[in-house]
FIMARGU-363101 format. One record per residue: residue in three letters; x, z, y of N, C-alpha, C in turn. Coordinates in pm, whole numbers, plus 50000, padded with zeros to 5 digits. Atoms other than C-alpha are relative to their C-alpha. Layout:
BEGIN
ALAXZYXZYXZY...
***
This chain:
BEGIN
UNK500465013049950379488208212299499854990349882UNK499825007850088378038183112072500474988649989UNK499285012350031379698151911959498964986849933UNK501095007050009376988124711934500534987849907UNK499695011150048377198094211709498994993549962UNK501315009050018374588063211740499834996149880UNK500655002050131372538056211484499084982850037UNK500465007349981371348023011399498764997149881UNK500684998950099368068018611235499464987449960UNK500475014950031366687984811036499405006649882UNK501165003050080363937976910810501104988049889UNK499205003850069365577968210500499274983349960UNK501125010350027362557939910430499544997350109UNK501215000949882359687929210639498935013550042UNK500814994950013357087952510738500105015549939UNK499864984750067358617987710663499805010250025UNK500574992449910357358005910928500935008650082UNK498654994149930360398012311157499705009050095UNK500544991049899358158028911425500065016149992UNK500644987050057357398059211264501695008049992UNK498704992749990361348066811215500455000850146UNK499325001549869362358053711537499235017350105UNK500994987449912359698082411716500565011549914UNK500184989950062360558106811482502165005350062UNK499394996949913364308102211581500555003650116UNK500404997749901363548099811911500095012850067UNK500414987149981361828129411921501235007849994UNK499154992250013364528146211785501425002550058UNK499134998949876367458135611976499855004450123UNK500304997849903365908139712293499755018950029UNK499894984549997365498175512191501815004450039UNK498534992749924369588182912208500364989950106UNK499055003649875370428161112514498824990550059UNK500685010149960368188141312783500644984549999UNK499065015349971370778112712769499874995149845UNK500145008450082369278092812497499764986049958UNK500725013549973369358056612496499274992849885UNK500355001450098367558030912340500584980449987UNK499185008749948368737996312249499304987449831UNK499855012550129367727960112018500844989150024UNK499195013349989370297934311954498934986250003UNK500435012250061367767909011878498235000549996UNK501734997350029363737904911974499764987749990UNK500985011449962360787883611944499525000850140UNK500725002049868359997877112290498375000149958UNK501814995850034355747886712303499685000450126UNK500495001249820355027872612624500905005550073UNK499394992349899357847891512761499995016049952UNK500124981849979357517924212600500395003649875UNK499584998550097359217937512307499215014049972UNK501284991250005356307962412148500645014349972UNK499574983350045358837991012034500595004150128UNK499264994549840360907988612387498825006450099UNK500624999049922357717990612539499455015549971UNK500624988150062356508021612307500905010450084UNK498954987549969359818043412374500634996050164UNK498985000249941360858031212671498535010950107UNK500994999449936357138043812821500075017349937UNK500014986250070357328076612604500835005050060UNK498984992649982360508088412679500744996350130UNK499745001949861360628080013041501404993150044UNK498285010549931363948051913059499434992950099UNK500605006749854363778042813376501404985050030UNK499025012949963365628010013318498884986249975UNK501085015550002363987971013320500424998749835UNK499985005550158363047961112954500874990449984UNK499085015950028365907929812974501175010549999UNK498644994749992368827959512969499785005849856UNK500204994350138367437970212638500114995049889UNK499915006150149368057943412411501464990050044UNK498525011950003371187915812350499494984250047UNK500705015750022368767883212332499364997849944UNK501565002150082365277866012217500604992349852UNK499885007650109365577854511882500214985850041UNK499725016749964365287814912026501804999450025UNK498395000949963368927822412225500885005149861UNK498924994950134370397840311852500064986349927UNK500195008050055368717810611665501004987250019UNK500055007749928370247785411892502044999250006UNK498634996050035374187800711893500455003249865UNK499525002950145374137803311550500154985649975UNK500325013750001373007768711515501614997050036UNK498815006149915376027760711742501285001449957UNK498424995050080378797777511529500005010950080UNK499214992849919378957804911802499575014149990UNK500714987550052378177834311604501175007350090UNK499044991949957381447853311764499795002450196UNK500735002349867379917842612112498955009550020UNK501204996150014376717856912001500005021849996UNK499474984050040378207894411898500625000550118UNK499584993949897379777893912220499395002050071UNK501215002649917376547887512438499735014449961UNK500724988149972374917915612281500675008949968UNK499104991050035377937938612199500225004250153UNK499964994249854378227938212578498825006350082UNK501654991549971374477946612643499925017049944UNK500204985550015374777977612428501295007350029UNK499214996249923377887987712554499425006250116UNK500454996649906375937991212869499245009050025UNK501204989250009373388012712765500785008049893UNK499324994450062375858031412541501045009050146UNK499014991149911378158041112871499095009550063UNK500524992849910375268054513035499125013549945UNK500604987050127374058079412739501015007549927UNK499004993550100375628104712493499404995249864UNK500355000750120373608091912208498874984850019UNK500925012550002371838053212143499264999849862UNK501145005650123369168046211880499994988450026UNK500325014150006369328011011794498894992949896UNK501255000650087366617997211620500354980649962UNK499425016250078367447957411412498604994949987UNK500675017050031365657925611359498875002749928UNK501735001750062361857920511274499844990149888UNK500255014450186362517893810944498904991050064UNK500815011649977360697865011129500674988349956UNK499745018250020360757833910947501435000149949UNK499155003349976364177846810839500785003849811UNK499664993350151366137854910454500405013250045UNK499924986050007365917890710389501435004150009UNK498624997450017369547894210291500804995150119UNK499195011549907370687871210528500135006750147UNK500314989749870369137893410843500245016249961UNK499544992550028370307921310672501375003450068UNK498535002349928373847909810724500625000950115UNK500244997549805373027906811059500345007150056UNK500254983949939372187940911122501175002849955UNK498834992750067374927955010927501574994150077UNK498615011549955377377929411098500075010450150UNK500584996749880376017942711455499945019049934UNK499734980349998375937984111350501164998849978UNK498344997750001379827978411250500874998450152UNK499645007949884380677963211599499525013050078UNK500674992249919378467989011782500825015849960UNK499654984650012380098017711573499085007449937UNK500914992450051376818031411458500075000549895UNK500584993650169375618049011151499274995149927UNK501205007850019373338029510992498995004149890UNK501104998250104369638037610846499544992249976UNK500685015250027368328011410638498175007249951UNK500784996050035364488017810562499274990749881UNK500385008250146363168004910206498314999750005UNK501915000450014358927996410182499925003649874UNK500304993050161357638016809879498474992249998UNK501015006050019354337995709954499734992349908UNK500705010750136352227985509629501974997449868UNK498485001850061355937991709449499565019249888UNK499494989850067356458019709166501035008450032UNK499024987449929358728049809209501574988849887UNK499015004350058361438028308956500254988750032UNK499475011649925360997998609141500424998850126UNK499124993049855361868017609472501175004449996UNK498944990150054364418037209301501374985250016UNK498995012050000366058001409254500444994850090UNK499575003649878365477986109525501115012050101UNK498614992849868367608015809734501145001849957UNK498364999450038370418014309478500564986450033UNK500245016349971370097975409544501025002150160UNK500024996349932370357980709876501555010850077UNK499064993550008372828009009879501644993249979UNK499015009850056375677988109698499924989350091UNK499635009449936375297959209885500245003050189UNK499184996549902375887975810236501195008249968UNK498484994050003378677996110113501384988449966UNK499135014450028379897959110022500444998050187UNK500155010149802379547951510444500515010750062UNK499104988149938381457985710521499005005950064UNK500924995949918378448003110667500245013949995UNK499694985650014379068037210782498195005449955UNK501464996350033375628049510573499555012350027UNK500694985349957373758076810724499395007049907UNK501154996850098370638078310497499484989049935UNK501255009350082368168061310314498805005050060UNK501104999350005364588059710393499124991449928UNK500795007450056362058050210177498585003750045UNK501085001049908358728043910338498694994949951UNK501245002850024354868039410277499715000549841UNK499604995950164355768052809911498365004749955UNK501544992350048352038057409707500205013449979UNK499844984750070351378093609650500235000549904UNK499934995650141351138092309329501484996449982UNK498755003450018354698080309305501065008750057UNK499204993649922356328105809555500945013049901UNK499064988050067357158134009281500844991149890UNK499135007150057358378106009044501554995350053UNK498905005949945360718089409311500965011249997UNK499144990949954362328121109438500815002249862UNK499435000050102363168127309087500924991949973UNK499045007250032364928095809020500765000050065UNK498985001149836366888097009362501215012850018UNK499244984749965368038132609318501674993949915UNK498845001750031371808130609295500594985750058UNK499195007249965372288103209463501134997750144UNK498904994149930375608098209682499684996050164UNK499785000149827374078095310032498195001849993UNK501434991050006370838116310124498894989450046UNK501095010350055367438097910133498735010450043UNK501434992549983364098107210265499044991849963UNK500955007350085360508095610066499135005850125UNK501364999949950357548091010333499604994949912UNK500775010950101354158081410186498864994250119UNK500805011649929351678057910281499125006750127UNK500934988349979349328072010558499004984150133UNK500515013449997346708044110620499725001650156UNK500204994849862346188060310980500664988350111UNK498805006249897349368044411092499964986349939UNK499445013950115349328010310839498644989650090UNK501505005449928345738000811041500234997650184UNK499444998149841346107982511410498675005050050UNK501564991649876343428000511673500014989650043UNK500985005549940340847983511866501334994950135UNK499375000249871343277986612157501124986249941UNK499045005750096346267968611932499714984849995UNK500765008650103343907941511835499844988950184UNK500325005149862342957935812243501134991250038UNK498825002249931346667936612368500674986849944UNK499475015450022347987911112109499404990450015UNK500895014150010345347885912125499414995750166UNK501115002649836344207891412540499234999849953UNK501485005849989341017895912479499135013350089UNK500534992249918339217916112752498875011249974UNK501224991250042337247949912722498935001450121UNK501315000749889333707944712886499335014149992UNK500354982850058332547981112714500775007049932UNK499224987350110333998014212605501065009250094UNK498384992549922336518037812719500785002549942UNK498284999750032340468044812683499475009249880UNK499784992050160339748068912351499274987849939UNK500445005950136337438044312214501354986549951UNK499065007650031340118016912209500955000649907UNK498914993150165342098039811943499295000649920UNK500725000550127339528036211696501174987049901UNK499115008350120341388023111353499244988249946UNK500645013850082340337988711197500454999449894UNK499494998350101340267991310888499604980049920UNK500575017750056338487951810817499114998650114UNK500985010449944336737927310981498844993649960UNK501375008450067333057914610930499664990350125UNK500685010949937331977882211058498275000449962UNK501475002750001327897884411139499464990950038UNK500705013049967326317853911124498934998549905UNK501144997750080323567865310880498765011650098UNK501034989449919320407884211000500165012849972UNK500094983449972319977923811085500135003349860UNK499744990450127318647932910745500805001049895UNK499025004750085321427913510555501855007850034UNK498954994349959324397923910803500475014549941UNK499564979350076323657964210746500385001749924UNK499574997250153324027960010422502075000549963UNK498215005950079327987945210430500635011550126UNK499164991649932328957976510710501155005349925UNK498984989350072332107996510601500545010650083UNK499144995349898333848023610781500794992150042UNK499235006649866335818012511046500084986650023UNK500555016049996334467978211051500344998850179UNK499825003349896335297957211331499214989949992UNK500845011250039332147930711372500814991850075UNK499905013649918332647897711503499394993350000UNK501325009849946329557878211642500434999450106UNK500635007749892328717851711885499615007150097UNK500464995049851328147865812233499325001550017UNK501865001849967324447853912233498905008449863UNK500714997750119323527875311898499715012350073UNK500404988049960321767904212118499515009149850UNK500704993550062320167915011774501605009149889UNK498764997250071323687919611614500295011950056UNK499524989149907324917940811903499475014150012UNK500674985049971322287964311926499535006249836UNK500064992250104321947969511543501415007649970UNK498504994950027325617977211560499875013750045UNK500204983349940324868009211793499175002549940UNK500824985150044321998020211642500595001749846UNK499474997150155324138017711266501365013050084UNK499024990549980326968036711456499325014050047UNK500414989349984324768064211606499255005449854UNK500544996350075323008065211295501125008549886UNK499884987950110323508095411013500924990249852UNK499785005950139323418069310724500674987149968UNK498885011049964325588044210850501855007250018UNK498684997149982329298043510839500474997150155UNK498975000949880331498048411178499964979750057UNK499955016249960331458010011330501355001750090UNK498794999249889335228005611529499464994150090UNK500025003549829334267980811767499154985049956UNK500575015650063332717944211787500514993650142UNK499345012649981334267913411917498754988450025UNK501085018149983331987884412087500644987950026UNK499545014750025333237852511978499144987550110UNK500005010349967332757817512093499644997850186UNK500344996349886333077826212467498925001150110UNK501724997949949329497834312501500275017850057UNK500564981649924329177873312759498594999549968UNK501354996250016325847889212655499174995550095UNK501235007049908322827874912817499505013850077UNK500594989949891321747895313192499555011949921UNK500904990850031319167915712985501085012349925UNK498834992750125321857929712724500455008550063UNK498564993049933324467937112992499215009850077UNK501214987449917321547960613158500515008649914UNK499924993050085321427976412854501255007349969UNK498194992150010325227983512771500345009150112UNK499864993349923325557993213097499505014050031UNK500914988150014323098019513102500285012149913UNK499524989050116324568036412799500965009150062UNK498524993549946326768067612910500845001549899UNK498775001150062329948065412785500084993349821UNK500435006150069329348039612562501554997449877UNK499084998850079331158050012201500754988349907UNK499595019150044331758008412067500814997150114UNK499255012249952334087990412218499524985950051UNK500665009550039333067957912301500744991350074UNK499205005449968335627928912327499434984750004UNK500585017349987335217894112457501364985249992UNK498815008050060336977868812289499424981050030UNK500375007849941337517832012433499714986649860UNK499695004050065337647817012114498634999049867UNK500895003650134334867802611776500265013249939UNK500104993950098334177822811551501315002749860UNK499435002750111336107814611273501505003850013UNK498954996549953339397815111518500065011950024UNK500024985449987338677845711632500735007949899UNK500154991350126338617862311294501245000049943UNK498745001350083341857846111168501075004250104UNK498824993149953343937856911480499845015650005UNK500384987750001342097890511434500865005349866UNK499315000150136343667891911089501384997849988UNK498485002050042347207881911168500455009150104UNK499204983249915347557916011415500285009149929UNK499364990050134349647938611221499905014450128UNK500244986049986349377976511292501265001850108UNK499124992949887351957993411613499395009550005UNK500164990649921352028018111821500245000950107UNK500034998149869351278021912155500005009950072UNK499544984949910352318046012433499015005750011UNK501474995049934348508055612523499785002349836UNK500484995350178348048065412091500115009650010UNK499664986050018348618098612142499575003349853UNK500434998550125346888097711809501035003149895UNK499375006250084348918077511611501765003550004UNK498784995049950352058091011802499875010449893UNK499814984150066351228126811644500554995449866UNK500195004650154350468109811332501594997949890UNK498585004049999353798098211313500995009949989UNK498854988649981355578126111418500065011049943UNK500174988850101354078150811179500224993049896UNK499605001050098354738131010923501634996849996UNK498324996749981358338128110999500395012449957UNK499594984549979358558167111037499595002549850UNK500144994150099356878173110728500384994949872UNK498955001250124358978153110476501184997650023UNK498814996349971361938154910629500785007550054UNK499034988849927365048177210670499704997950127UNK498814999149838365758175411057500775001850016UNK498694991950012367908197211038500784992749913UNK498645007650062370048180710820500194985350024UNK499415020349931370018147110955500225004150138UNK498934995749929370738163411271501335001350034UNK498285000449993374058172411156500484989549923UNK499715013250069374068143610962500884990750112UNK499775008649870374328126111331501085005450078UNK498654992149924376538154111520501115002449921UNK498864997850043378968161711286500574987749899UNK499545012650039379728127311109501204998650059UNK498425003849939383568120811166500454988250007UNK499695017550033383138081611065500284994850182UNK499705007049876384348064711402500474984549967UNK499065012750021385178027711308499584989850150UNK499565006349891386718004411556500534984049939UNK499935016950041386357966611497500854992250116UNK498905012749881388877937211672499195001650115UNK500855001549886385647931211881499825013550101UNK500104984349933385177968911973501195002850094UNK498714999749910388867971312050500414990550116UNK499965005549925388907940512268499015003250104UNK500744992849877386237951112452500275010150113UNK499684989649936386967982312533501655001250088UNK499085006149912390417968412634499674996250147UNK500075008249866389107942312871499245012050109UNK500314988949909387157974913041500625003950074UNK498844994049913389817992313107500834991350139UNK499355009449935391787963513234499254998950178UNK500784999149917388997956913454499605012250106UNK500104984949924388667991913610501574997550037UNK498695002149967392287989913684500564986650017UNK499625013849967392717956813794501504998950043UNK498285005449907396637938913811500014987349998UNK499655014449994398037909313846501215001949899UNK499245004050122399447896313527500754987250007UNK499125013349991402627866413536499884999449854UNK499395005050115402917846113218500634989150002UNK499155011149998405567823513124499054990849851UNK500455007150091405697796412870498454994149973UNK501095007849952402707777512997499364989349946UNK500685015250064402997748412786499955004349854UNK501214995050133401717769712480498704996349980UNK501795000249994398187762612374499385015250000UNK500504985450014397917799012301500075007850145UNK499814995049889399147809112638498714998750062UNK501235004649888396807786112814498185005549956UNK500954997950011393727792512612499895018250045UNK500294988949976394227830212662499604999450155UNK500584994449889394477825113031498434994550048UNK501335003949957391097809013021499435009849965UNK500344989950035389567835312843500325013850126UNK499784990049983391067858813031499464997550236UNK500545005349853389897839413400498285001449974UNK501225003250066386407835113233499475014250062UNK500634985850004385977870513192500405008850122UNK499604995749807387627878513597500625013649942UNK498864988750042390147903313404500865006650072UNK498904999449972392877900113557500524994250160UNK499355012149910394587884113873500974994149900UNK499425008050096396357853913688501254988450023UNK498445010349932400017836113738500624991249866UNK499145007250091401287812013543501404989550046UNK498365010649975405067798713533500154989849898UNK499845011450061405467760813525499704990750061UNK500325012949921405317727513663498694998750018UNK501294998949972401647728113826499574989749956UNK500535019850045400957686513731500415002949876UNK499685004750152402327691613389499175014449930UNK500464994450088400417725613298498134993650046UNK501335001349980397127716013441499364983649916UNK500015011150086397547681413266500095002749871UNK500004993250099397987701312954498745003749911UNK501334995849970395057719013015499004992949959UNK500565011750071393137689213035499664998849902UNK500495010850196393637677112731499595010349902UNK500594992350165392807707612532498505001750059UNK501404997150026389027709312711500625013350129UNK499814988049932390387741012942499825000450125UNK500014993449880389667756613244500495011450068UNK499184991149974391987775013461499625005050145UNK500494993649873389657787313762500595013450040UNK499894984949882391367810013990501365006049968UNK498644995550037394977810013821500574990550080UNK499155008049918397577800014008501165000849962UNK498735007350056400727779913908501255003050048UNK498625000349901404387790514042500874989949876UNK498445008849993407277764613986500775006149997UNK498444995350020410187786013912501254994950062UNK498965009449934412437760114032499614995850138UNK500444998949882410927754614371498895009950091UNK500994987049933409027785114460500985006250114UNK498754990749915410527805114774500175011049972UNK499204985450057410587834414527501254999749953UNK499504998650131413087822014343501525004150120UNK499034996049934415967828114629499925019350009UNK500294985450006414627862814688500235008949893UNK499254995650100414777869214349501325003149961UNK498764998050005417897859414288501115010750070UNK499124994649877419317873214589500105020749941UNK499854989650140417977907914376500735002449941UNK499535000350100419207898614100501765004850028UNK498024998049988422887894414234500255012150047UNK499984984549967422607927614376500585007149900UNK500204988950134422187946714064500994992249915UNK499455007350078424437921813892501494996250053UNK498715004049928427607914914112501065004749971UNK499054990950071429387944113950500964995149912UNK500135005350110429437922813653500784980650028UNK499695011449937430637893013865499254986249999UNK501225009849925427417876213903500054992750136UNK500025006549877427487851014178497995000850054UNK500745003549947424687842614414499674982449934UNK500505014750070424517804114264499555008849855UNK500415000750075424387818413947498625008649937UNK501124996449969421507843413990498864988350056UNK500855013249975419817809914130499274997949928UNK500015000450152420527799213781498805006949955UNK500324993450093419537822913572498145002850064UNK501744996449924415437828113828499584983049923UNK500665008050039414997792413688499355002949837UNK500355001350124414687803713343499115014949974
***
């Protein structure tokens, strides 16, 4: 029977291409056990949809609501930090993956997108959040437009400063590495004390599709069908010059963008894409919320299975182009493409097999205050008692039993003058919902007690008054 241990994966920078690991682990867990969860401390809310939960949760059939899959939107992290209540904040989502941790043998967690945020700083983050969770942690390094000795650095960089933050380190990945650099890196890397895999660039996956381009921006497909929508964009041309000028600036995988009303644009676009001596056209975009004029839409229509795309965008020209330009590359469940793409390049520069057992046989188990309190108050909770505490007019007492009412732990008793602890209370800010106060000195336990007490004690020449006694204290 195997012995599973979550893995948490983060993008050591911005932009490192976490997808491509996340699927590739995926994949591979899901091979030894169907109980694989998946889990982010920390999204950008995107209308409601977090684009990797939406990838894997649609792939790999979790049949849970996208709000059990993460801790909180960046605004609510932003917002409790702000507040001082970072220890607040690790509990929120330490209890979220908890949740999706009881109900699996194995979680993939996937860290923070670097919006707007210091590299190091959201680093910490992550690394703060995989110690708490228990996980293993893969950090992934961008070899993009970087040398094999300036990668080499960056992951010793890197390396050292989570072994500073106690990180149980799985691997290294270094990612979108130039070819030409891949037999250099490996070289410099060899020997170092925690194993390391070199992807290289593969522009397939670095390019968002037609489809990609739709979904982030809404913009509605009037022509084309579900394969053409996976066409790659490799650039954008704005046509606002005439026919014989446009042809000239085509490129592969051009994505045009004209005015709605430029029928002459549109239809040189198909006959450059059917044509021999023209490059591939991805798709074209009609700006300034002009739909093709009656005659056109005959025409489109008429075409069978019409290989362009053709997207209608509510927006100028100019806007268009620049929110067309700030859609960065994903992957979507319907890519089957880009999925493969992904997943063969996983397979083919990396062990499996040895990050496999990298994952099953790992003996690191660490157990943080937070971990241990948690998993306390669980228990507690599954086994529910009723807990008496004395010494009431502690601050430590009282704040625990708030904490410990807060969180519906326990049944909760406290011994002590009811007007003098709840006046106590008060004054420190506290709330004692649902605990209830006994008086020692006027409770009708305290005869009963006693009456006990002298029992077991009479031998000894305990009286009945003085068993009284002794229940007051």
């Amino acid at each position: 029977m195997f012995v599973f241990h979550s893995v948490y994966i983060v993008g050591a920078e911005p932009h490192c291409g976490k997808s491509i690991i996340v699927l590739g682990m995926m994949e591979m867990l899901t091979a030894l056990t169907p109980k694989v969860g998946f889990f982010r401390p920390i999204i950008v809310e995107n209308n409601g949809r977090d684009p990797l939960i939406h990838l894997v949760s649609k792939r790999y059939d979790l049949n849970v609501q996208g709000s059990e899959l993460y801790g909180c939107t960046l605004d609510v992290a932003r917002k409790m930090i702000a507040d001082g209540k970072q220890e607040e904040l690790t509990k929120l989502v330490l209890a979220k993956y908890r949740a999706v941790q009881d109900k699996n043998d194995i979680v993939v967690c996937v860290g923070t997108d670097y919006v707007g945020a210091n590299s190091a700083l959201e680093l910490d983050l992550n690394a703060h959040f995989a110690n708490h969770f228990g996980c293993l942690f893969l950090p992934i390094i961008k070899g993009y437009q970087r040398t094999a000795g300036e990668i080499a650095d960056t992951v010793r960089m890197f390396e050292e400063h989570l072994a500073g933050q106690g990180c149980d380190l799985l691997a290294v990945f270094a990612n979108r590495v130039p070819r030409s650099e891949m037999e250099n890196l490996d070289a410099i890397l060899t020997g170092s004390r925690f194993p390391y895999y070199i992807l290289p660039e593969n522009y397939s996956l670095e390019r968002p599709t037609v489809g990609e381009i739709a979904r982030e921006l809404h913009l509605d497909c009037l022509y084309g069908t579900k394969q053409s929508m996976t066409h790659e964009v490799s650039q954008y041309k704005i046509a606002a010059m005439q026919v014989q000028d446009f042809l000239g600036h085509l490129d592969n995988c051009t994505l045009v963008i004209t005015p709605g009303d430029r029928a002459d644009i549109i239809a040189a676009s198909l006959a450059a894409d059917t044509s021999s001596t023209y490059p591939m056209i991805a798709g074209i975009v009609l700006s300034g919320d002009q739909k093709p004029a009656p005659e056109v839409a005959k025409l489109l229509e008429g075409i069978n299975r019409l290989r362009i795309p053709i997207l209608y965008s509510p927006w100028d020209t100019f806007t268009t182009a620049v929110k067309v330009n700030s859609v960065q590359a994903s992957i979507l469940p319907s890519d089957e493409r880009k999925i493969a793409t992904a997943l063969g390049l996983m397979e083919s520069h990396v062990d499996m097999q040895q990050l496999r057992q990298l994952i099953v046989q790992n003996d690191g188990q660490r157990v943080t205050p937070l971990m241990f309190e948690y998993e306390l108050i669980q228990r507690a909770k599954s086994q529910r008692k009723h807990i008496v505490l004395p010494e009431s007019a502690d601050e430590r007492v009282l704040r625990a039993a708030e904490i410990l009412s807060l969180r519906d732990v326990v049944s909760l008793t406290l011994l002590g003058v009811e007007s003098e602890v709840r006046l106590r209370a008060a004054h420190l800010g506290l709330k004692l919902k649902g605990v209830k106060i006994v008086d020692p000195r006027t409770s009708p336990l305290r005869r009963e007690f006693a009456q006990t007490y002298h029992e077991l004690r009479k031998h000894k020449n305990v009286t009945l008054e003085a068993a009284c006694d002794v229940m007051v204290d």
